[in-house]
N, C-alpha and C positions, 0 to 999 in steps of 0.2 A: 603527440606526433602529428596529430591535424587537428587545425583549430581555424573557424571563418570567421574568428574574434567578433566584435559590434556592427554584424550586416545581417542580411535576410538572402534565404531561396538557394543555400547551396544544395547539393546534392550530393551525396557519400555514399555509395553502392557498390558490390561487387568486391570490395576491399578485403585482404587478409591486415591486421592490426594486429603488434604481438611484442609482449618484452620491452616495452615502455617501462623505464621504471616509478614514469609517476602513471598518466593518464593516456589511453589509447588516441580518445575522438574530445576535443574541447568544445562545446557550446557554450562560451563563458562570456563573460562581462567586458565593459570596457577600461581602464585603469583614471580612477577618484584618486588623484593623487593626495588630495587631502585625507582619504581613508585608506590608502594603501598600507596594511597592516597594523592598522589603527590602533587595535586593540590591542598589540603587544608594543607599537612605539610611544601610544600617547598614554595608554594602561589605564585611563580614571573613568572610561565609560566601558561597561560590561559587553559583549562581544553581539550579544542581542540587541542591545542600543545600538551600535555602530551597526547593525544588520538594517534595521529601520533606518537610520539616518541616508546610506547608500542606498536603498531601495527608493527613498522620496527622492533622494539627488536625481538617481536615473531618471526617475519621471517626469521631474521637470527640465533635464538634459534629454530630451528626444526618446524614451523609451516607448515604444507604441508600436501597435501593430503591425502600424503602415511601414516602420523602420525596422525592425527587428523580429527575428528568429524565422518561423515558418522552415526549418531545414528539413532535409528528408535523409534520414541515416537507413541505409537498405542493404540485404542480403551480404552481410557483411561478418566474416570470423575476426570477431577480436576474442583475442585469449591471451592470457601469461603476463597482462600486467601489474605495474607493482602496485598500483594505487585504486584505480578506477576504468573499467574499460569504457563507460563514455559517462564525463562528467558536463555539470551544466549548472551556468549562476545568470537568470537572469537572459541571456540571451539564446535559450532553448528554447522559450515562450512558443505556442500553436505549431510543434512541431512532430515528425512521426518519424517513429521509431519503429521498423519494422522488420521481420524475417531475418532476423541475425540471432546470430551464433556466438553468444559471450560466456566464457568458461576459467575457468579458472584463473582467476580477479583476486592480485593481494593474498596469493594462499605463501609468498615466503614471509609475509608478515615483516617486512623491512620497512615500511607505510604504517601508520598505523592510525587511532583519534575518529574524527569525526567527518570524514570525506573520503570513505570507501566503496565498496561495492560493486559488482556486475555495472549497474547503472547508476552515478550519484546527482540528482538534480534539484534545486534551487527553482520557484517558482516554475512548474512543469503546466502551465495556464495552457490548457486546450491543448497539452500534447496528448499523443496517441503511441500508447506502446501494444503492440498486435504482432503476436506469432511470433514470438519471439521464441529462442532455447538457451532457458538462463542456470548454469547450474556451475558447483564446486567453486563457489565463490563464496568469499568471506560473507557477503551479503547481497541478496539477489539485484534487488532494484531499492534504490533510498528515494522516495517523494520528501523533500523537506520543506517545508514552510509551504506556501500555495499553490498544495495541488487542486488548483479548482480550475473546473469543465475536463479535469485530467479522468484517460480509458485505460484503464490497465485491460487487453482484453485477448481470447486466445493466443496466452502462454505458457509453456509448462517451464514449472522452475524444481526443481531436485537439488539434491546435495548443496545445500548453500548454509555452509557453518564454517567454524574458524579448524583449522587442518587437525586430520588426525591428533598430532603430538599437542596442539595447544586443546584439545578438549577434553584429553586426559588430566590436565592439568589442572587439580581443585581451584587451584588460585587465579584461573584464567577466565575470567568474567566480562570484562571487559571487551567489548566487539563483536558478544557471539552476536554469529546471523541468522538472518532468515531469509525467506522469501520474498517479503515486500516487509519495508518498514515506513510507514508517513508518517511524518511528524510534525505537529501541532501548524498544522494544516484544517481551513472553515469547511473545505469540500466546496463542491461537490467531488468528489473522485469516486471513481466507478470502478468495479471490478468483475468483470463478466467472463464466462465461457472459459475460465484458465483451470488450470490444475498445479498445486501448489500441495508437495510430498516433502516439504523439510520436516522436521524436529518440530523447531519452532514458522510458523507459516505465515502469518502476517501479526507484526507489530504497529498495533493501534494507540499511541500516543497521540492523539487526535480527536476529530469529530467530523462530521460528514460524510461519511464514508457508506456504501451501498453494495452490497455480494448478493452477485445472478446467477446461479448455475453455476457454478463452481464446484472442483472436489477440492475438500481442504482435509489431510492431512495430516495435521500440524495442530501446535495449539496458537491459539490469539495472545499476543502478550503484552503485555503494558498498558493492560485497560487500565485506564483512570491516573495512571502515572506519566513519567517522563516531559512534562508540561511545564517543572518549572526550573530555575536556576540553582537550584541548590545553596542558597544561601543559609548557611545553620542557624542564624539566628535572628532574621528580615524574613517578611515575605517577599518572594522573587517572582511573581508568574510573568511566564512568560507572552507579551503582548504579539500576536502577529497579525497580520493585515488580509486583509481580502479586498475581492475587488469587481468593480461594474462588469456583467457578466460578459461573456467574451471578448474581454478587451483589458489592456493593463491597469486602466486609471483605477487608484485607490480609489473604496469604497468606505471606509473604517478600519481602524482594528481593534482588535477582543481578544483577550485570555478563550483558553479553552476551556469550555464546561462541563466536557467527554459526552458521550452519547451520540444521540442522532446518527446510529447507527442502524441499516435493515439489512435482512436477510432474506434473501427470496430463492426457496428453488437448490439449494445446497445440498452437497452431499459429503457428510462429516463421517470422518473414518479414522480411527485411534489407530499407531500404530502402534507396535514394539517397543517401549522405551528402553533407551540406550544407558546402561549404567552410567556410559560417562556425560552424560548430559542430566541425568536427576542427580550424582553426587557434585560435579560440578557448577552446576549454575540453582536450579532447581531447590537445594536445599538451602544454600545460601545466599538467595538472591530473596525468597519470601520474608525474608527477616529486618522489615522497616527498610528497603531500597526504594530510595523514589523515582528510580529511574526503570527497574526492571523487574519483574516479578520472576521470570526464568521459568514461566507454565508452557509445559509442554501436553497438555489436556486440552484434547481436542476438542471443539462444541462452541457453542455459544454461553456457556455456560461462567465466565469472567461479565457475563453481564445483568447476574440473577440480581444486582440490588436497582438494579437502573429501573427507569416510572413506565410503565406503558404510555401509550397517546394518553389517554384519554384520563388516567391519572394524574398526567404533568398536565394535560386541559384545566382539571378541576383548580389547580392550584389557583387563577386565574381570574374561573367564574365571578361573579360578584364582586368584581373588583374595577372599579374606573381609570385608575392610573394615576389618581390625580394628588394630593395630599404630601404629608411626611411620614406618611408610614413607614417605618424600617419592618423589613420582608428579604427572605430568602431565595424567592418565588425567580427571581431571574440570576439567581445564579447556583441554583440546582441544576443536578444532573439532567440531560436530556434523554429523553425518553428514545428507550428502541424498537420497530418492529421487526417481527419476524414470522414467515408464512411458509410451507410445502416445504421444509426440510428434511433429510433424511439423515439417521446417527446409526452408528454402528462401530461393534469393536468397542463399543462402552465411553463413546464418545457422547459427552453428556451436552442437552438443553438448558438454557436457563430455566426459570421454576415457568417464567409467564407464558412462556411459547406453547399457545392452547393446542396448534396440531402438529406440535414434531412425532414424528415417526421412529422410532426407538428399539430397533433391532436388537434382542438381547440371546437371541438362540446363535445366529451363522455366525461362522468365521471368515471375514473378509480379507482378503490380500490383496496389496496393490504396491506395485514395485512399476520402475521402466525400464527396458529391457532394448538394445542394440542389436538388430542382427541384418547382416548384406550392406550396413550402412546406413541402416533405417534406424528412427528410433520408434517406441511401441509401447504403449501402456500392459501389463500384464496386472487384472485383476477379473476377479469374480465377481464383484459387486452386481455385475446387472443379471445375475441368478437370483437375487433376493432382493427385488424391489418392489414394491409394496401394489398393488394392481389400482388405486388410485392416482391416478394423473393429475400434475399439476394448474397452476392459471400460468398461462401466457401474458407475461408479462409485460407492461409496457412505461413509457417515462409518468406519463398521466395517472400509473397506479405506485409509484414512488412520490415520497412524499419529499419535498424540495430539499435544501440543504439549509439549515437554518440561519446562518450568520448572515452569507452572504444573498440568501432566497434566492437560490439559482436552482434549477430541476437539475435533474439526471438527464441530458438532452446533447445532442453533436455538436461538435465548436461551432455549426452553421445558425445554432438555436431551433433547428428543427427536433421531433422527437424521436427516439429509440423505440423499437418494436425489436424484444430478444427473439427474433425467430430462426436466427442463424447458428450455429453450434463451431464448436471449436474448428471443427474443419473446412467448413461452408456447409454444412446441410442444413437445410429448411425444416425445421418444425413444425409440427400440425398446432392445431387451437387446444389440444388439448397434449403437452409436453411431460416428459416424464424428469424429473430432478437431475442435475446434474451437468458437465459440459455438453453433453453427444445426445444429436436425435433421437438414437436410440440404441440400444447397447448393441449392436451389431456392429457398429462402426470400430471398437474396442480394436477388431483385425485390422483395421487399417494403421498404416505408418503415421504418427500426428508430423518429424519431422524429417 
C-alpha cells in the first residue's frame, strides 16, 4: 500500500494500514531487470546465488548510505495483512521502526513461503525496532540475511504462531512462528529490554546475536540448523555477506559457524506446553529436519554442546597460522557466553553457564492482559527473584561479533550502556535481571 521504493528520509507515522493482500508498508529495492525473478526465469543459479549476485549489483549501482533508507516508520496500526505488515529488501538499511501496532499479519494463510511476518526484512543494517506491539502474527518480526548493527529493543511480541486451525494440524510445519527469527545473519544484532511470550521465541539460524534483559518465554529454536540449502546429496551452505561497520560496503562473506551467541541479565520462564504445538511440530520436526528442530524449551539450553571463550581460545594457542596443516580449528562452533540469568518453570541452562539461577520450588505466571485499552504484563516473577543483583551492562563488556568484528554499539559507533528499561526507567549500578527497573513497574501499562 505504501512503498518510498530506491530513496532515503521518508517518514510514515500516525497511519492505520490494513487488508492488503500482500504487504502493508514496502521498504524495498530497486527493479535489476536482469535479476527480476531470476530464479524461477533463468532457474540454473540457486536462489541464494541470485541473492549475492543482486546484493553486489546494488552496490556498485549506488547503494550507500548517503542514497538509501534512513526511513522512519512511526506510531502506526497496520493489521490484517495478507503477507507482511512492513516488508524490506535492501532499501530499509539504517532505519527505525518504532511505536507501532502490527497484529494479525498472514493469519488467513492465502500468502504463504518465505516472506512473511509481522515484520519481514532483508539486510536490516543499523535499523532500529523500539516499542513496538508485535502479536498474532504468523511470525513476529523476520531479520534475514544482514542483520548487522540491527536493535531489536523494548518490544513485547505475544501470540505469534500459525492460526488456531493450522496448529492443530499434525502435518502443518511449515511456517510455524515465532517471535523473532534471524537468519544466517554475521550480527551483530542486539536484543535488549523486550519481552518475548510466544511458544517458540526467537529462531536462531545464525550467529552474532546478543540477549540483555529480556524475558523469554519461549524456547530458542533452530540452534545449529537452518544455514543450509538443503541439497540431499551436495553440500549447500549457505554463503552470506557482511559488511564495513555502519555502512553498506561489502566486507566478505562466510557460511555460518553458529555460536557467538551471549546472554546477559535474562529472565527464562517455561510455559505451558500446548499439546498442539509438541504433537505438531515438536515431535516431528526433531527427527533429522535441517531446517527446524520444533523446541519449545525454554533456556539456553540448545546450546549445551557449544565451546566456552576460553575453550574455543585454546584451540588456537600454539598455533602460528602459517603452514598446511589441515585443522577444524576455524570452522568450529563458536563459543557462547552467558552471565546473571534467571530460569524458572524448569526452564533449563546449558551445562556451562557457571551462575544461572535455577528456580525449581515457585510457580511463575506470566500472560498479557488488555484492560481500559491498555495492555499489561500480568506475572509474578518478581516475587521470586533471587536478592543478588546483576552487572550493569555495557557494549565494552560484550564481546564483539565475530565475522564482521563489529561490537554491540549505536548506528552512531558510539557505545551502549543498558541502563534504561523497557519503559524508560533508569537503572541503578547494580540491576536486577530482566526488562524492568525493578518489578514495581509490572503495574504499569507497557502499551
Amino acid at each position: 500500500m505504501i512503498g518510498p521504493h530506491w530513496s532515503k528520509g521518508w517518514i510514515i507515522e500516525d497511519c492505520e494500514v490494513y487488508e492488503s493482500k500482500c504487504s502493508g508498508i514496502s521498504l524495498g529495492k530497486y527493479c535489476q531487470p536482469n535479476n527480476d525473478n531470476k530464479w524461477l526465469k533463468w532457474k540454473y543459479k540457486d536462489g541464494t546465488q541470485t541473492e549475492r549476485d543482486c546484493i553486489c549489483q546494488a552496490q556498485a549501482e549506488g547503494w550507500t548510505k548517503e542514497n538509501i533508507g534512513s526511513h522512519i516508520v512511526r506510531r502506526c496500526n497496520i493489521h490484517d495483512c495478507g503477507q507482511t505488515g512492513i516488508v524490506g529488501h535492501l532499501g530499509g538499511v539504517f532505519s527505525l521502526i518504532e511505536d507501532n501496532h502490527i497484529h494479525h499479519i498472514n493469519n488467513k494463510q492465502n500468502l504463504a513461503g518465505a516472506e512473511i511476518g509481522g515484520i519481514k526484512m532483508h539486510a536490516a543494517i543499523d535499523c532500529i525496532y523500539r516499542r513496538n506491539h508485535i502479536h498474532h502474527c504468523t511470525r513476529g518480526l523476520w531479520l534475514d540475511w544482514q542483520a548487522q548493527g540491527t536493535r531489536v529493543t523494548q518490544n513485547l511480541f505475544h501470540d505469534n504462531a500459525l492460526p488456531k486451525e493450522y496448529n492443530q494440524n499434525k502435518e502443518s510445519n511449515i511456517g510455524c512462528g515465532e517471535d523473532l527469527f534471524i537468519e544466517v545473519s554475521h550480527g551483530p544484532s542486539l536484543l535488549d529490554n523486550n519481552i518475548f511470550l510466544s511458544d517458540r521465541a526467537v529462531k536462531l539460524c545464525t550467529q552474532g546475536v546478543a540477549f540483555v534483559h529480556n524475558i523469554i518465554a519461549g524456547g530458542l529454536v533452530g540452534v545449529g540448523r537452518g544455514t543450509n540449502n538443503g541439497a540431499p546429496g551436495e553440500p549447500s551452505p549457505r554463503y552470506t555477506p557482511y559488511h564495513m561497520p555502519h555502512r553498506t560496503e561489502i566486507a566478505g562473506f562466510m557460511t555460518i559457524l553458529h555460536g557467538d551467541c551471549k546472554f546477559y541479565n535474562n529472565i527464562f520462564i517455561q510455559r505451558k506446553m500446548r499439546p498442539a504445538m509438541l504433537e505438531g511440530m515438536f515431535l516431528s520436526m526433531t527427527n533429522g529436519n535441517d531446517w527446524d528442530d520444533g523446541n519449545i524449551v525454554a533456556g539456553t539450553i540448545p546450546f549445551d554442546a557449544y565451546p566456552t571463550f576460553d575453550e574455543w581460545k585454546a584451540l588456537f594457542e600454539g598455533y602460528c597460522g602459517m603452514g598446511s596443516e589441515t585443522t577444524n580449528r576455524y570452522y568450529s562452533k563458536l563459543p557462547v557466553w552467558a552471565g546473571g540469568n534467571l530460569y524458572f518453570n524448569g526452564a533449563k541452562p546449558m551445562k556451562k553457564e557457571a551462575d544461572a539461577y535455577v528456580d525449581l520450588k515457585n510457580q511463575v505466571e506470566i500472560s498479557c492482559e488488555e484492560k481500559t485499552g491498555k495492555v499489561y504484563l500480568k506475572t509474578n516473577v518478581y516475587d521470586f527473584l533471587p536478592k543478588e543483583k546483576c552487572r550493569l551492562m555495557k557494549t565494552d563488556d560484550i564481546m564483539m561479533a565475530f565475522e564482521p568484528e563489529e561490537k554491540y554499539e549505536n548506528p552512531d559507533g558510539t557505545p551502549i550502556v543498558f541502563d534504561t528499561d523497557l519503559i524508560g526507567k533508569k537503572r541503578g549500578s547494580s540491576p536486577i535481571a530482566g526488562p524492568f527497573a525493578d518489578g514495581g513497574e509490572v503495574k504499569e501499562p507497557l502499551f
